[in-house]
N, C-alpha and C positions, 0 to 999 in steps of 0.2 A: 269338473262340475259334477260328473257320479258318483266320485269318492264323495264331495260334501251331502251331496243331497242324501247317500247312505250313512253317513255320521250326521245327519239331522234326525234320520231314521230313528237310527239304533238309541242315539240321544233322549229322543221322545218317547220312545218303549221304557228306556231304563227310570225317566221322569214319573211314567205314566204307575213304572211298578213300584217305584219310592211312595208314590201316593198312595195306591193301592195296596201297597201293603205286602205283595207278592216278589218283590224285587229280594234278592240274598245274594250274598258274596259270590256266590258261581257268576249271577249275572253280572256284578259287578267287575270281577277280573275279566269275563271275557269281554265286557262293551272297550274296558280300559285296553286290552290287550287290543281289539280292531279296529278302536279310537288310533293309538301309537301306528299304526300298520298305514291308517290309511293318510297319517302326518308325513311318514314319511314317502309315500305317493304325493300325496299333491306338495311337499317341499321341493320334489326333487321334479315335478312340472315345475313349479315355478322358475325355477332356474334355467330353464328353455323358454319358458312361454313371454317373462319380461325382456329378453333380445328380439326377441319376433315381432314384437309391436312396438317397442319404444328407438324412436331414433336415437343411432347411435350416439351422437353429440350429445343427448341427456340421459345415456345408462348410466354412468355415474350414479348421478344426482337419483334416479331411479333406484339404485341398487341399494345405495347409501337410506335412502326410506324406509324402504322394505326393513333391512337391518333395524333400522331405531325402531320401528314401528314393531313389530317382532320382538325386541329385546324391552322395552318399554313395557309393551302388553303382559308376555308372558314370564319379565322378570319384577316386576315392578304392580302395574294395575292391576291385572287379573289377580291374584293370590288375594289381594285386598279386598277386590271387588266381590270375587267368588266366597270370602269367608264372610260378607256380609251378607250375600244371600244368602249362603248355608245356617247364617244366625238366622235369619227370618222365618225361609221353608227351608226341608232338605233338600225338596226336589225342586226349589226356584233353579239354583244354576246351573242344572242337571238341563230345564229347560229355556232357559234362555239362552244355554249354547246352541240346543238345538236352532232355535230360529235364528243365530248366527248362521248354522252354517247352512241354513237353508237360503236368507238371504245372500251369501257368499258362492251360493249356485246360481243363485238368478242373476247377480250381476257377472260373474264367469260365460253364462251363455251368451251376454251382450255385447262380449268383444266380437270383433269383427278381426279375424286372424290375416294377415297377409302370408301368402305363400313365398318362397323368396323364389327371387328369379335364378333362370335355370342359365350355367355356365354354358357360353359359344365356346363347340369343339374349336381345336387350335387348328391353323391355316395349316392346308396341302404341305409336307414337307418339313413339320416344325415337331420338335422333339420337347416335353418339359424338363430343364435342367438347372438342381441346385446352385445356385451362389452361397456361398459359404461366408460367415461373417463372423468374427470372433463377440461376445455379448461382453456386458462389460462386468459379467460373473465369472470370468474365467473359462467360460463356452463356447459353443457354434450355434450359430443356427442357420436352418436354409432360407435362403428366400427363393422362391419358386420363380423362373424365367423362362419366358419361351426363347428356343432359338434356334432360328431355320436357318437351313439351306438356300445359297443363294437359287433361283428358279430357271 
């Protein structure tokens, strides 16, 4: 939610000095340079924050969105979209990003995060020990088993 609301920021400085008149290549490298920076912050929340809230049984279908929607956007619609405002104003889609990602912060605060529950220590007596399973890549893996002492 801070990285967008700082990349609506920085967005709107860079719009405000496209208009103004005052914007130059320095600012432009550096907005694009903390734009990328802060992509790859919230890409790589994202990849935590959609398990946390979505049931399991619909991460797929969850994940599989994200992807098209992402891949749609930023390979496909935006280029289009962005060169049609950049024909209008220069600094239309300098600021219309902005109020994306400001909107993209206010809906970020509105999630309601669940905490996951906290693992019960294992019974009096009980050790955790691998089972070993061969995978059908040619591998191992463990599966983690309790397994106690009779009492």
């Amino acid at each position: 939610m801070w990285v967008n609301l700082a990349r609506a920021g920085l967005l709107a400085v860079l719009a405000a000095g496209i208009v103004g008149g005052w914007a130059g290549l320095p600012l432009l490298y550096f907005s694009m340079f903390l734009l990328g920076t802060g992509d790859v912050f919230c890409r790589n929340a994202a990849q935590v924050l959609v398990p946390s809230i979505t049931p399991r049984e619909d991460l797929a279908v969850a994940n599989a969105r994200i992807m098209a929607t992402q891949e749609a956007g930023a390979g496909f619609v935006g280029p289009l979209v962005g060169a049609l405002l950049f024909g209008v104003a220069v600094a239309l889609p300098f600021g219309l990003d902005a109020v994306t990602f400001l909107c993209s912060a206010i809906l970020l605060s509105r999630i309601r995060y669940r905490r996951p529950r906290r693992r019960q220590p294992p019974p009096q007596g009980c050790c955790r020990k691998c089972l070993w399973a061969r995978s059908g890549y040619g591998g191992t893996t463990c599966y983690a088993a309790w397994r106690c002492s009779p009492a």
